[in-house]
Structure formats: structure tokens, C-alpha cells
C-alpha positions as a Markdown table, in Angstrom:
| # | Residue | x | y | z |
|---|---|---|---|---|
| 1 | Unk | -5.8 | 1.2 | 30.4 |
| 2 | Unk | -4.5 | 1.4 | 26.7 |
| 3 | Unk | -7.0 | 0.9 | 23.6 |
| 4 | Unk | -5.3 | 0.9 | 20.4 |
| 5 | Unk | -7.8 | 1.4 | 17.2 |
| 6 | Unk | -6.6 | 0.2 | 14.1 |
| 7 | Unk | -8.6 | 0.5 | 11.6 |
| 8 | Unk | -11.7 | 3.6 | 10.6 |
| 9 | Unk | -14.5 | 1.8 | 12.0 |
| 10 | Unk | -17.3 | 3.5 | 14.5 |
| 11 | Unk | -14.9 | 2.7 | 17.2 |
| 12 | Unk | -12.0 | 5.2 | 15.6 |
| 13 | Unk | -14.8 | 8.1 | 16.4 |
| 14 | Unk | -16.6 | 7.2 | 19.5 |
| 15 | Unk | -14.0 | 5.7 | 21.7 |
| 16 | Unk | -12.7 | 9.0 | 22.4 |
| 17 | Unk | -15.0 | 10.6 | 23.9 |
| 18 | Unk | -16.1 | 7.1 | 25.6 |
| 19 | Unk | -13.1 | 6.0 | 26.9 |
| 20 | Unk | -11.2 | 9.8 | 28.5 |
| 21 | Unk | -9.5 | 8.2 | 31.3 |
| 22 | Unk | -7.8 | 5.5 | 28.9 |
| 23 | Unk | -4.2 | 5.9 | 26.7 |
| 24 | Unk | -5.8 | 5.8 | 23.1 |
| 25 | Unk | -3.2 | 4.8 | 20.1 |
| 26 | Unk | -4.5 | 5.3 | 17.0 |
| 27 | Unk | -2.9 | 2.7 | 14.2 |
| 28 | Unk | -2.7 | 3.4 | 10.5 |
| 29 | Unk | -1.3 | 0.0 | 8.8 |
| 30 | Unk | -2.4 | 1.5 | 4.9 |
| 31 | Unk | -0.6 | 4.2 | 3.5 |
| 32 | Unk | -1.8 | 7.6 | 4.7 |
| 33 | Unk | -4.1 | 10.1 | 2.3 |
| 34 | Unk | -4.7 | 13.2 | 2.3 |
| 35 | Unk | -7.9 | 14.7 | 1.5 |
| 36 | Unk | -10.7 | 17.0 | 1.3 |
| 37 | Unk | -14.7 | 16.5 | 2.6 |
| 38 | Unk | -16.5 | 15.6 | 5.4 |
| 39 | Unk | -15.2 | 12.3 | 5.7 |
| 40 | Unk | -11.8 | 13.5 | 6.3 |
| 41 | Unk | -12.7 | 16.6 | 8.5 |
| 42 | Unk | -14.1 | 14.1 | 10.2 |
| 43 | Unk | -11.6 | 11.9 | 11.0 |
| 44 | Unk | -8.9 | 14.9 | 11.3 |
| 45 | Unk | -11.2 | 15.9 | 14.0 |
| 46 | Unk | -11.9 | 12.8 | 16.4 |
| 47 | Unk | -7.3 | 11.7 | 15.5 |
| 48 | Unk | -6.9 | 14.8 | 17.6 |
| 49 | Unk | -8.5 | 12.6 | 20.6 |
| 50 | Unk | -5.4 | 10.1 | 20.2 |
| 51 | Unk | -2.8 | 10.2 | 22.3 |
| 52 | Unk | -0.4 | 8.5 | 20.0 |
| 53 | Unk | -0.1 | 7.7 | 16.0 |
| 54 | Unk | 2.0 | 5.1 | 15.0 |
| 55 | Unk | 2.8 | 4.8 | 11.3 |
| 56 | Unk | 4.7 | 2.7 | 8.9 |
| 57 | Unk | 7.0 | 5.8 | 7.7 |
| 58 | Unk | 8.3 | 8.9 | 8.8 |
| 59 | Unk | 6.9 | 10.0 | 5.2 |
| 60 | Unk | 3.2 | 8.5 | 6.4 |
| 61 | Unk | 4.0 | 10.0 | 9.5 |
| 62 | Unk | 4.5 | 13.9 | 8.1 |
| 63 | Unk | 1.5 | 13.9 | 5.3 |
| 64 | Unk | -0.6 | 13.4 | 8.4 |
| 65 | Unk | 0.3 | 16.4 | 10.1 |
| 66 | Unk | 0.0 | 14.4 | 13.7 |
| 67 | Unk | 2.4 | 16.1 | 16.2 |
| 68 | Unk | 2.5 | 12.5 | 18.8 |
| 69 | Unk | 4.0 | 9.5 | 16.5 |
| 70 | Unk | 5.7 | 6.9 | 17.0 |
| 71 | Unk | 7.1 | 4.7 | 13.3 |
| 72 | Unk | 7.0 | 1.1 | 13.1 |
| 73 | Unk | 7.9 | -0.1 | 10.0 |
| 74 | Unk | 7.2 | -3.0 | 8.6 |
| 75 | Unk | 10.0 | -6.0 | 9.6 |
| 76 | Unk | 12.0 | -6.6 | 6.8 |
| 77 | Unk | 14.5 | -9.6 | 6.0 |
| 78 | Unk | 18.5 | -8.9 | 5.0 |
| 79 | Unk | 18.6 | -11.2 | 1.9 |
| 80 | Unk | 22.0 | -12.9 | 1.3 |
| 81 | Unk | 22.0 | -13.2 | -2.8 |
| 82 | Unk | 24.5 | -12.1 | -5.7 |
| 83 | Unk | 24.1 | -9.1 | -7.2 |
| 84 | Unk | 23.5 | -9.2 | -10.8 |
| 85 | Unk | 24.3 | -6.3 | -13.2 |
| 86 | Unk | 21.6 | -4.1 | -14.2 |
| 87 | Unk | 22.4 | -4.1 | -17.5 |
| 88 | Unk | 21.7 | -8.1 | -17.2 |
| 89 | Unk | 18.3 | -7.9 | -15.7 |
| 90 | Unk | 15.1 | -7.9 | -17.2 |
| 91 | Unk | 13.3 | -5.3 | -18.1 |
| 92 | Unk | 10.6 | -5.6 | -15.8 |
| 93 | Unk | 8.7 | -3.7 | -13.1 |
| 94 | Unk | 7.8 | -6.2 | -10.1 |
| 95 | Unk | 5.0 | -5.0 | -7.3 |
| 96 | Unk | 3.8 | -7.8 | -4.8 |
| 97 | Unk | 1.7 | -8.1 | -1.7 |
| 98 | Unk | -2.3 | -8.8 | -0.9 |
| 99 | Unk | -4.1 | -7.9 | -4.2 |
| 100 | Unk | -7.2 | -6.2 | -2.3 |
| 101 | Unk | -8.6 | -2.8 | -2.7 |
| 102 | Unk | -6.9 | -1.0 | -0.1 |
| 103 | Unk | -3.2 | -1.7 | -1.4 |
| 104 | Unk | -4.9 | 0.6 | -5.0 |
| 105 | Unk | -3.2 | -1.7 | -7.3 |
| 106 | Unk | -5.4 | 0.1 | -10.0 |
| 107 | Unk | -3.3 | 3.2 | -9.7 |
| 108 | Unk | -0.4 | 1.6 | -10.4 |
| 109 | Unk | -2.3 | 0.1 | -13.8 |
| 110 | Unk | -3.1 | 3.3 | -14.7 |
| 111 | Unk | 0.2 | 4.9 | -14.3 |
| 112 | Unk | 2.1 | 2.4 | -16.5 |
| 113 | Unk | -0.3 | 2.9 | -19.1 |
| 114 | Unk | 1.1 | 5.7 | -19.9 |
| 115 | Unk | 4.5 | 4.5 | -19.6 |
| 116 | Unk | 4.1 | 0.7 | -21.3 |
| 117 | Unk | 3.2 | 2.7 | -25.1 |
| 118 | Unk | 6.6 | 4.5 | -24.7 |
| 119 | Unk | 8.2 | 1.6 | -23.2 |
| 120 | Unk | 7.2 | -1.9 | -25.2 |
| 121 | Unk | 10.0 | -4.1 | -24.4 |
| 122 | Unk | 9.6 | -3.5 | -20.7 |
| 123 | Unk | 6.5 | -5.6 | -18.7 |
| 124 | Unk | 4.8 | -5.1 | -15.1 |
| 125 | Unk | 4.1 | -8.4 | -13.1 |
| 126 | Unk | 2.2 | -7.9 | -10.4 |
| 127 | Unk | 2.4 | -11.4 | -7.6 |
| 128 | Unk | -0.3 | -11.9 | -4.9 |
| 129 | Unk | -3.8 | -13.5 | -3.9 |
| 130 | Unk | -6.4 | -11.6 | -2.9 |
| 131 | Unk | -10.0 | -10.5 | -3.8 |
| 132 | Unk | -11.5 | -12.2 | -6.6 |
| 133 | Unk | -13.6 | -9.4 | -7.7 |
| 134 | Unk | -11.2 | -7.4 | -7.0 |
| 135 | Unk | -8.0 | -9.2 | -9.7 |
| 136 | Unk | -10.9 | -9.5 | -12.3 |
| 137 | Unk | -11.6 | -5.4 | -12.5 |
| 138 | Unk | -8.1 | -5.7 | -12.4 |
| 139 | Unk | -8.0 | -7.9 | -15.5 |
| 140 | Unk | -10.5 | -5.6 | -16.8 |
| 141 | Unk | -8.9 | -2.5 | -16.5 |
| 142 | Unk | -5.9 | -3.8 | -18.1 |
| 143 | Unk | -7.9 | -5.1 | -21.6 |
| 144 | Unk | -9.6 | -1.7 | -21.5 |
| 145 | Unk | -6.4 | 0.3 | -21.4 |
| 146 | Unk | -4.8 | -2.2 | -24.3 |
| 147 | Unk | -1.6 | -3.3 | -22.2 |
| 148 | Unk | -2.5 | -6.8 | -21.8 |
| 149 | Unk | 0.9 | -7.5 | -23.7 |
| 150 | Unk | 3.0 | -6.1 | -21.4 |
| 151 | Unk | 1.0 | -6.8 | -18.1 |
| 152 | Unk | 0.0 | -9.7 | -16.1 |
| 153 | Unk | -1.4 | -10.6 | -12.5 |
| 154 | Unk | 0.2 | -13.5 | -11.0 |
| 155 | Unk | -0.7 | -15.5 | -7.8 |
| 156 | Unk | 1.5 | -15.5 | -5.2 |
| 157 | Unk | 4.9 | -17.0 | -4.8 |
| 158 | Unk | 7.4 | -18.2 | -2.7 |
| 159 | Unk | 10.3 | -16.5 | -5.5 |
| 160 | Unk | 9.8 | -13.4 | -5.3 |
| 161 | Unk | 13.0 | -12.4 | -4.1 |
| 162 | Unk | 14.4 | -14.1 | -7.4 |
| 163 | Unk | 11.6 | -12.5 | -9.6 |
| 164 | Unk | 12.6 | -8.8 | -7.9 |
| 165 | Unk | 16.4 | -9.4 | -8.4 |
| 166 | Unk | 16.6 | -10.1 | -11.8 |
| 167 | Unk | 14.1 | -7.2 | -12.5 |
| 168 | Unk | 15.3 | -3.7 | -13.1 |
């Protein structure tokens, strides 16, 4: 009765016109891009076949232009811990989760770049598993863009929280 797609495999653009008498929900657990192409058209096309689009954010929610949405966010945890001065904290920029392609990791590289030269005493630590192939052009990318200093990629951890509260 309900067939909820979430992901932009053959199924996203055929079950639509396969499936007419079923509720389709189409899911998008990434964060949402806009672009330009055939690709795209494409899939702008065939979303218009969805009944529903559930998103992560209202913000995911508007860049896609969908007029039937529903938001589910991500669940998140109320984390009893003192508050330390910011003027106390390291200076630091902390990013976690799955350290895959998809998340685009190597954006955020790229952006501190530019910010690490003007900024020396500050570092980016980046905490997750993932893709090996995937950590080493990581790795890469930060030797070719000279910022090894100031940035590392960490395996996961179960103190993050900690790591995140006594970073700026």
C-alpha cells in the first residue's frame, strides 16, 4: 500500500509509474543539492511522482522546492554537562560522523584551507570510521594543501561530547 524509496537507485525512477495505485514517500537521509543537468532534471522530474518528501530540515526541505514534506530530524540527546567559558576552550573546530563520500568531508578540507593560513593556532579534528579509500584521499588532500599541522582525521570515539565541549 505504501512504498517508501530512500535512496537514488533505478527504483527512485521506475516505481512511479509502476506502482500508481500505491502511497509513494520519497526519503532524502543526505543533505539536499541543488543542481543543473540531466541528472537532476531527471530526478526533479520522476520526485514529482511522490506523494510525500520527508527531509532532515525545514532548510533541506525548502532548497528542494517540494510542495508535500514532512521533516524528521535526526533524534538528538539533551546532554547534562557544565558549561565551560569560551574564552577557556580550545581553539579547535570539531566535525564527526561516517567518514564516507556522501557526508563531502573534502569540502570542508578545502574550506579551512583557506582559513588555517590566517588562523595557525586554531586546528580541525575530524572523528569517525569509514571508507578507507575514502580517509586516505583525505589524508592526501590535506598534505597537498600544506595544513597537515593544523589538521588530523581521527577514528571514532565514544568522547566526543567532551572533545566538542571544550572546542570553540
Amino acid at each position: 500500500d505504501v512504498i517508501v524509496v530512500v535512496n537514488y537507485s533505478y527504483e527512485f525512477y521506475f516505481l512511479p509509474f509502476l506502482s500508481k495505485e500505491s502511497y509513494r514517500v520519497k526519503e532524502y537521509h543526505s543533505s539536499f543539492s541543488v543542481g543543473q543537468g540531466w541528472v537532476n532534471r531527471l530526478k526533479d522530474y520522476c520526485a514529482k511522482f511522490y506523494h510525500t518528501h520527508v527531509f532532515l530540515s525545514h532548510e533541506e526541505a525548502r532548497l528542494s522546492k517540494q510542495k508535500n514534506y514532512a521533516v524528521i530530524p535526526n533524534p538528538t540527546m539533551e546532554i547534562e554537562a557544565p558549561v565551560v567559558n569560551l574564552a577557556e576552550r580550545e581553539k579547535k573546530i570539531i566535525a564527526a560522523g561516517r567518514v564516507v563520500a556522501l557526508k563531502g568531508f573534502e569540502r570542508l578540507i578545502q574550506s579551512w584551507s583557506g582559513l588555517a593560513k590566517h588562523y595557525p593556532d586554531w586546528t580541525l579534528e575530524i572523528y569517525g570510521d569509514g571508507e578507507a579509500d575514502y580517509i586516505a584521499q583525505l589524508n592526501k588532500l590535506i598534505s597537498d594543501l600544506q595544513i597537515g599541522r593544523n589538521t588530523k582525521i581521527y577514528p571514532s570515539t565514544d568522547k566526543i561530547v567532551d572533545k566538542m565541549l571544550n572546542s570553540r
